[in-house]
N, C-alpha and C positions, 0 to 999 in steps of 0.2 A: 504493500500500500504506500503510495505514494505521501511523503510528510506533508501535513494543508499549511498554508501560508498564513500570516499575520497582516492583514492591512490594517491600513490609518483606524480603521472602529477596530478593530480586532479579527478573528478569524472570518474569511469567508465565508461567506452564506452558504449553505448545505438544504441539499432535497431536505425537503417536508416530509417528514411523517405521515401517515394516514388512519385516520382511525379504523376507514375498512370495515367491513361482516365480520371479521375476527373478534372484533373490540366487541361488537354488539350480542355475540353468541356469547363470549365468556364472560358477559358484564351477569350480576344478579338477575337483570329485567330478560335479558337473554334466555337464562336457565329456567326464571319460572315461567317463559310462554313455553318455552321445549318441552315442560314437566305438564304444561296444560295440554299443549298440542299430544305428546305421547298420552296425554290419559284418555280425552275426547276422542282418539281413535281407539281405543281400548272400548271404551263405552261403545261408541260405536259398531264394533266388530263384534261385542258381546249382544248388541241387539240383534244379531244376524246368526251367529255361531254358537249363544249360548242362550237363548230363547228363554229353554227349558231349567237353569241354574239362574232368573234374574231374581228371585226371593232371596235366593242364598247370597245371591252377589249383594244386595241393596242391602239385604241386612247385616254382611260383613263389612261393609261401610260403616253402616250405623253405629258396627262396633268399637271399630278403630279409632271413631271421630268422638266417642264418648272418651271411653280410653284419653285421646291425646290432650281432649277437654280438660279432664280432670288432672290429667299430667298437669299442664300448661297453666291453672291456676297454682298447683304448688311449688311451680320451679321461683327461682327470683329474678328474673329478667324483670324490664320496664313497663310495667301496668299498660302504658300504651300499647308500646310492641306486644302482650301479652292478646291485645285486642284484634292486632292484624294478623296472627298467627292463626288467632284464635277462626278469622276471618277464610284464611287461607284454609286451613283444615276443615271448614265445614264445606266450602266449595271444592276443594281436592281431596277427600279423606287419605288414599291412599298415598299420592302422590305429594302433598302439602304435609302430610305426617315425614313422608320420607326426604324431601328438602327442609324442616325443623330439625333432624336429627342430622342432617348432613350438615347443618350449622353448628350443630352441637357440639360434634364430634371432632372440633378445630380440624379436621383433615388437611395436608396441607405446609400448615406453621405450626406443629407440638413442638418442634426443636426450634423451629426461630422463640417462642414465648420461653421453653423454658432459657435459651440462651442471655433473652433478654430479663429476665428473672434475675439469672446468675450475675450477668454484667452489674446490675441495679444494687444486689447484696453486695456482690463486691465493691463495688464506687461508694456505698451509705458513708461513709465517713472519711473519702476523701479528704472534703475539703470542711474544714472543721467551723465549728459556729461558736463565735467571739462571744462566751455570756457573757460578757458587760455588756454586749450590745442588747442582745436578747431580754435581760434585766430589765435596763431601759426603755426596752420597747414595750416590754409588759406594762411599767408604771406607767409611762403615756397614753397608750393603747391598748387596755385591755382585753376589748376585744377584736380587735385586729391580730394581736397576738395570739391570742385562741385559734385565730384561721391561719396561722404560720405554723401554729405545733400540726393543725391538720394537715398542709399542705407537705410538712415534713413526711407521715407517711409513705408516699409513695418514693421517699426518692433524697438525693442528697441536695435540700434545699434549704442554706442559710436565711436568716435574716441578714443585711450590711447595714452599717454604714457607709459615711467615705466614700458615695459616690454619687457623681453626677449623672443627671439625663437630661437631654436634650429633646425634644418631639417637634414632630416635623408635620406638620396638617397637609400636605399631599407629598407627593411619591416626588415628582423634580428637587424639592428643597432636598430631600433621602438624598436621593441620586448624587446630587452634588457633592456633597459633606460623606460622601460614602467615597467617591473617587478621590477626594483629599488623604481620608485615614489610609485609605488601600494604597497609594505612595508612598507613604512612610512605616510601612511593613517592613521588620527588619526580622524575624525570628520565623512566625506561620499566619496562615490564613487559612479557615477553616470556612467553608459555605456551604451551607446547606437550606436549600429550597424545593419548593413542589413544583413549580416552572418553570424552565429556560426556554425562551422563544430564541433566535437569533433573531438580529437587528441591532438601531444604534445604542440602546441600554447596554445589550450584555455583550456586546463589540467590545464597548469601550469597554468594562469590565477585562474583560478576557484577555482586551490587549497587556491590562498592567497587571493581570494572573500569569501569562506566558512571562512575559519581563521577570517579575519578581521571582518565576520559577528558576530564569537563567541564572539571579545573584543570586540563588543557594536558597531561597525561600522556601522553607514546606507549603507546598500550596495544595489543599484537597478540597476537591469539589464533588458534592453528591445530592444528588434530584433525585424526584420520584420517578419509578418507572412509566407510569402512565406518560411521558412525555415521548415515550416510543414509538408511539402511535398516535402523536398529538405533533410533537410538535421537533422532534433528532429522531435522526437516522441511530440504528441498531449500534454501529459502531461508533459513537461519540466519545463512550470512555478511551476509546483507543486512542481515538485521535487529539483529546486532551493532553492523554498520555507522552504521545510524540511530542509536544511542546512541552515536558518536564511538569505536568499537574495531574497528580494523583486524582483518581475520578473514579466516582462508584453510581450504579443505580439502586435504591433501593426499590426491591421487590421487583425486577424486571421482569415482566408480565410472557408465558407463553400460554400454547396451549394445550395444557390441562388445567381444566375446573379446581379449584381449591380456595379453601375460607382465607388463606393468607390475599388475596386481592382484596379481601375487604376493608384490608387497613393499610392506608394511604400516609405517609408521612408527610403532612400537611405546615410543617414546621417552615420557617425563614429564617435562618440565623447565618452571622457574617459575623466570628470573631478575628479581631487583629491583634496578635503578640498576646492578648490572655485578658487586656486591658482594656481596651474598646470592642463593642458588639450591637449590633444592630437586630433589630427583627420589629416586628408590625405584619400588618395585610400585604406587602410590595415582593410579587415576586420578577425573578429577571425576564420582563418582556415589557415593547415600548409603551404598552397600554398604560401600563401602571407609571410610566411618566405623561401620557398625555402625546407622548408622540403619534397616535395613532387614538381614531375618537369613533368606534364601529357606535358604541355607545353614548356618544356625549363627555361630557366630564368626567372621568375617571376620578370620585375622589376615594383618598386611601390616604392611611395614615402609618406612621412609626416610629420609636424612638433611639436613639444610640446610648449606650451604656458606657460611664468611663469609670474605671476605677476599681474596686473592690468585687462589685457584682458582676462584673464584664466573666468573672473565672467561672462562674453556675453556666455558663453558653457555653465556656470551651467541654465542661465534663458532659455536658448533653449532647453536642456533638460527637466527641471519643467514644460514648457510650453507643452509637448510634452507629458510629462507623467500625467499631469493634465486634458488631453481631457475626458476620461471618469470618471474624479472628480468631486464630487459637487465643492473643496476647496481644493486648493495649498498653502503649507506654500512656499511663494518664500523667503519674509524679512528673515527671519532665515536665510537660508540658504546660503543668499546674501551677508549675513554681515559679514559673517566668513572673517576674514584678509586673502589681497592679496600679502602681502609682496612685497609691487612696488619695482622694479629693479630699481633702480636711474639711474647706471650707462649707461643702455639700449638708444640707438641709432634709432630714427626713429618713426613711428608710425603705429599703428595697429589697425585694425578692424576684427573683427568673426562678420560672416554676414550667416544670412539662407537664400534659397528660399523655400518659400510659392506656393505649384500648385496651391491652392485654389483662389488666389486674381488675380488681375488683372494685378500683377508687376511680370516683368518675369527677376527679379535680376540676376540671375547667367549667362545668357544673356547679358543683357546690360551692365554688368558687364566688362566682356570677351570685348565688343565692344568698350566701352567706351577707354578702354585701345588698342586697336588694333587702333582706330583715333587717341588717343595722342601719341602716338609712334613714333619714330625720326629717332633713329639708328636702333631695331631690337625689334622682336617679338619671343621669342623663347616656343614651346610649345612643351608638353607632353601629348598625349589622346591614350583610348584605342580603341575609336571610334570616327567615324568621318559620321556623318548623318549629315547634315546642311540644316537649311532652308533658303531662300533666302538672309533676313539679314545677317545673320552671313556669309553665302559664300560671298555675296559683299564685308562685313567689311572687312574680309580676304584678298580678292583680292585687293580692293581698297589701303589697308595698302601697299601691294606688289608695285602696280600698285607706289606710292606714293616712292620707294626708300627702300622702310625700308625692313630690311633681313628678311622677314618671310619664320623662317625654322620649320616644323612639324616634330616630333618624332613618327609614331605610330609601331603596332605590326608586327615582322615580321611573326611568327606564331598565326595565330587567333584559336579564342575561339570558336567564330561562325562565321558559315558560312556565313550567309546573312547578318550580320553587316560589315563582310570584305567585303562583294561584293557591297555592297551599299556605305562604304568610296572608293575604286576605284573608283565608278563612277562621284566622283569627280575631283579627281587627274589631268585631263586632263585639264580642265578649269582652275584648278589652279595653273596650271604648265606652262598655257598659259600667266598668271599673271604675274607669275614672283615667286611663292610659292615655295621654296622647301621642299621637299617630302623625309622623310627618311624612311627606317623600320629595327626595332630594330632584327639586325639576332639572339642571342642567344636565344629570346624564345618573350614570352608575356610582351608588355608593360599597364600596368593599372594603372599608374603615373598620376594624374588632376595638372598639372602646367603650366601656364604663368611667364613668367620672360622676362623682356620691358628697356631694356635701362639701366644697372644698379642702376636702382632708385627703380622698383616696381614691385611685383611678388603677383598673388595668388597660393593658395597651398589647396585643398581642395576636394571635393567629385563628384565635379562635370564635367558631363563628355561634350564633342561636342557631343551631339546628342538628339532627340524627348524624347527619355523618360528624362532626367536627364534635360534638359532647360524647359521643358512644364509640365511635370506628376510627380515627384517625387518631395521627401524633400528632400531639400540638404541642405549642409553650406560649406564655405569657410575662409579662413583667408586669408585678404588683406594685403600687408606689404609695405610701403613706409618707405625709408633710412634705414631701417630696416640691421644690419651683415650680418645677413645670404643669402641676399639676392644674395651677391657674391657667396656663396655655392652652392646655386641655378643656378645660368649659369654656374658656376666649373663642376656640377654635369651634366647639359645640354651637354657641351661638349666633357667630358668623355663617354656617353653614345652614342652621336652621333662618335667617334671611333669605335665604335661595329654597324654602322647601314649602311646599301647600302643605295644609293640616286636612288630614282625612276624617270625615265624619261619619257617621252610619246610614247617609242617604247619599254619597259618592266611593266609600270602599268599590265598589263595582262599575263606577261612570266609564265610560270608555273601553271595558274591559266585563262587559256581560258573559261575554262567551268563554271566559275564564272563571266564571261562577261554577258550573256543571266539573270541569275538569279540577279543580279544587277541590268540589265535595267529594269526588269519586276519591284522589288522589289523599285525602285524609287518612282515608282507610289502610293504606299502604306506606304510610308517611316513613317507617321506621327501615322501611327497605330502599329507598329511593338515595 
């Protein structure tokens, strides 16, 4: 293979991916029409071929679908998802009993989960938590601190000091202040994202990834596989490669069927030397700076890390790129100086969610902070699917006084994610929720911002794939500057947004009513 060249944006442009029949058969929605289509002809051929056995047949249904009934209220899955299962198996008995169990039975990723198990014990105490800080944060914040002893749980996640953030209210302000730290890279650079498009974004990136690879730089770059068929050719790690940058995909997609494509590493992180790091909703494609407008306005948010807590992004990464490792050098890497910001204000945690474990962080997260809430809840999402919990916390926050106002898109991306956030609107408008949508284009911003005390800013979105199925991370900020920038920015953007009320949820978009109701139903598999 021929080595690719580096121009003025960085690597030249490469064939397009294609999503293809492939993408579509191996996706979930694939497998349950194959499981519908194989059974409808079963039915079928049994009205013709087994006449004489249809008692026996329809009541061996009947049996199965009690059976998986009464299964499916004792397991502990999510009350909702509990509902679409429940949904699928009275229309498939047989065949929706045997795609539940084929979820069940992780097929697939048992070795990716327990690896990542193992990684996670191992790493618990890497990077160790300063009790004085911890102390402190208790007496200031008591119950903020509460949701830092939970978020510890799953993972080795300090509280800091000593450091600063910076947030950025669209993807260009990122982009810039990103290509500055990424020149002054002198030890590694760690990135990891769920999309690389080629173009002038991750050109220019790439060109000072190849460069820094030549002066001896650790450079590693790793995306999700779905970009296989979206948006890089098969060989891209290779060809990273040839320019001296380490490259992985995670989860690279063929074809056989397995639960491991259900979890998508949805994560964005960009650390530099251990000490600065970046992540938010911005992945590397021009949309997210507004070079390219299929949508309108691209708005999207993020913040960069300096200091102390910049080191929680480097062990999530190692941990992440370690899964198919016999052996991760973490210590090395760990050790590199944080340069603590002395003068920094407040405290902070980078926190991941884990789909594999039993702790559904970025969740209880979001909730936890929707109950302590006083004066207001102000959010950012690009979707809004909810399961039961989370639409309560919501509500209940409303119901309770506190200004919960929502930002999402006024132009969507997809269809049936817009049609399924409508179908909630009405309930939570009956709350007390306000309901905005952002006219100039698309919003894919993940922000909370609670009372001028406490904001997350990070990857994770309101909805089934990104609470339950994906890897996410976030950065938590208490008394934190910028958090004031953060409802500055809230506010400025709610000038650009119409408020939805319960007699235009649906103006303009009727025919998105029906595909909404239907599409509820299903909510937890989509």
């Amino acid at each position: 293979m021929d080595k690719p060249t580096v121009s003025e944006t960085g690597l030249r442009l490469l064939k397009k991916g294609q999503k293809g029949i492939v993408h579509a058969i191996f996706s979930r929605l694939g497998l349950i029409m194959l499981l519908f289509l194989i059974q409808l002809l079963f039915f079928v051929a049994g009205l013709f071929w087994f006449n004489s056995l249809l008692p026996q047949i329809f009541g061996g249904s009947t049996v199965i679908s009690l059976l998986m009934v009464l299964y499916l209220i004792n397991t502990r899955i999510d009350p909702t998802a509990k509902i679409t299962w429940l949904i699928i198996i009275m229309l498939l008995p047989v065949f929706g009993s045997l795609l539940f169990l084929y979820t069940q039975l992780e097929i697939g990723h048992r070795a990716f989960k327990e690896r990542f198990r193992q990684i996670t014990e191992e790493t618990r105490g890497e990077i160790k938590q300063d009790e004085a800080v911890l102390k402190k944060f208790r007496e200031e914040a008591p119950g903020a601190a509460a949701l830092s002893q939970y978020i510890k749980r799953s993972g080795c996640f300090p509280v800091y000091e000593n450091t600063d953030v910076s947030y950025y209210p669209v993807g260009e302000d990122m982009f810039e202040e990103m290509l500055k730290q990424l020149e002054q890279a002198e030890h590694f650079i760690f990135s990891e994202y769920f999309i690389i498009d080629e173009g002038e974004m991750w050109g220019r990136v790439l060109e000072i990834l190849s460069r820094k690879a030549k002066e001896g730089v650790d450079v590693r770059v790793m995306y999700d596989g779905t970009n296989e068929f979206v948006n890089l050719p098969h060989d891209y790690p290779k060809r990273l490669n040839a320019l001296g940058i380490k490259c992985k995909m995670f989860a690279p997609l063929s074809p056989f069927v397995s639960t491991h494509y259900n979890y998508r590493d949805h994560r964005k992180i960009l650390v530099i030397d251990g000490h600065t790091a970046f992540t938010g909703g911005i992945n590397f494609a021009d949309r997210y700076i507004n070079r390219e407008s299929p949508l309108g306005h691209w708005k999207d948010t993020a913040v960069m890390v300096n200091g102390d807590a910049a080191r929680t992004f480097s062990l999530m990464f190692l941990q992440m790129w370690g899964i198919d490792e016999k052996k991760t050098d973490f210590r090395s890497f760990l050790s590199y100086p944080t340069f603590p910001q002395e003068d920094a204000e407040g405290y902070v945690i980078p926190y991941g969610d884990c789909p594999l474990d039993s702790d559904k962080v970025g969740e209880q997260v979001y909730i936890d902070l929707l109950n302590r809430a006083v004066r207001y809840v102000h959010v950012m999402t690009p979707y809004l699917i909810l399961d039961g919990e989370m639409e309560n916390a919501i509500k209940f926050a409303a119901e309770r006084g506190v200004d919960v106002s929502l930002i999402l898109p006024g132009v969507p991306d997809k269809k049936t994610p817009y049609a399924l956030a409508k179908s909630h609107y009405a309930s939570l408008i009956d709350s007390g929720v306000k309901i905005y949508e952002y006219v100039p284009g698309f919003v894919h911003a993940k922000s909370f911002v609670i009372d001028d005390r406490e904001a997350v800013v990070g990857t994770i979105n309101l909805d089934y794939r990104s609470l339950y199925h994906h890897f996410e991370c976030a950065t938590y900020l208490n008394g934190v500057r910028c958090i004031a920038d953060i409802e500055k920015d809230f506010e400025n953007s709610l000038k650009k947004c119409r408020r939805v009320t319960k007699d235009t949820i649906w103006e303009n978009h009727r025919l998105l009513r029906p595909l909404g109701f239907l599409a509820k139903a299903v909510a937890p598999l989509l």
